[in-house]
DOKOL-86081 format. One record per residue: residue in one letter; x, y, z of N, C-alpha, C in turn. Coordinates in steps of 0.1 Angstrom, whole numbers, plus 2048, in hexadecimal, padded with zeros to 3 digits. Layout:
<atoms>
AXYZXYZXYZ/...
</atoms>
This chain:
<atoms>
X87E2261AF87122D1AD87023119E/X86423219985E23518885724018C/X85524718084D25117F83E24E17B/X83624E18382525018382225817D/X81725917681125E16C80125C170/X7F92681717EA26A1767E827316C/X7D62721667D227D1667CF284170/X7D12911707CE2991777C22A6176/X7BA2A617D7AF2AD17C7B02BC179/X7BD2C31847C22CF1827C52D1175/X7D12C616E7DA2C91657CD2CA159/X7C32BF1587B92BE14C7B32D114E/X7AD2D31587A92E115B7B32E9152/X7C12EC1567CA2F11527CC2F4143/X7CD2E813F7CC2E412C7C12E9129/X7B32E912E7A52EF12B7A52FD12A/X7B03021367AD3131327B9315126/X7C73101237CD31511E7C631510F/X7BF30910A7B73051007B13150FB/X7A731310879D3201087A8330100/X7AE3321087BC33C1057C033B0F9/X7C232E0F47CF32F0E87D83300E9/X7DF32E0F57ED32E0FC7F0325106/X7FD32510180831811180B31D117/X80831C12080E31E13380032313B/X80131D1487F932014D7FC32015F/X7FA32316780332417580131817A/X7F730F1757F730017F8032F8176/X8082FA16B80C2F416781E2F0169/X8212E816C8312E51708392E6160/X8302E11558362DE1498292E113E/X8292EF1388182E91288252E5120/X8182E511581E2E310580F2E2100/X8142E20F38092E00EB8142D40DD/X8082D00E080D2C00DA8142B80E5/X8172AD0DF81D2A00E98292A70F3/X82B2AB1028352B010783E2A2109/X84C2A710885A2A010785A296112/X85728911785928911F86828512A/X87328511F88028712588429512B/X8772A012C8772AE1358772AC145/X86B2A013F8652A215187029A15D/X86F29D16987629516F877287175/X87F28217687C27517B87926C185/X87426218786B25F19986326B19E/X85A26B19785327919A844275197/X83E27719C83027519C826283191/X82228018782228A17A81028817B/X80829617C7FD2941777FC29C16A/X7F22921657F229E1527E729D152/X7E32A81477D62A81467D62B2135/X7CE2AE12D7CE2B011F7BF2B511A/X7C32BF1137B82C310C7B72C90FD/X7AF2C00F57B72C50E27C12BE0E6/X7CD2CC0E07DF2C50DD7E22D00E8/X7DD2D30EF7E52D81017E42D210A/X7F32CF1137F42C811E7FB2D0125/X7F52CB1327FD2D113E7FF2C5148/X8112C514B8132BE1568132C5162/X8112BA16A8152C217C81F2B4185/X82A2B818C82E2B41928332B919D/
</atoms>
């Protein structure tokens, strides 16, 4: 099994408020960052929604 990769509607939401804020982290989120997040973090065979806003991202798995 591979890991899938979706946008995710939550996660894009998520990045939209943290944007709004000026700050990373947000409760939907499994993983923010601001800028490109690592993706030797996230885990593997795992079905990942992201969602991006500016240079904030939020995953969810």
């Amino acid at each position: 099994m591979t890991t899938t990769w979706y946008t995710s509607p939550v996660a894009v939401a998520a990045a939209q408020r943290m944007a709004a804020a000026d700050t990373v982290g947000d409760p939907a989120c499994s993983m923010s960052a601001v800028g490109r997040p690592d993706p030797g973090l996230v885990p593997r065979d795992s079905r990942i929604g992201i969602g991006r806003h500016g240079s904030y991202w939020c995953l969810i798995w």
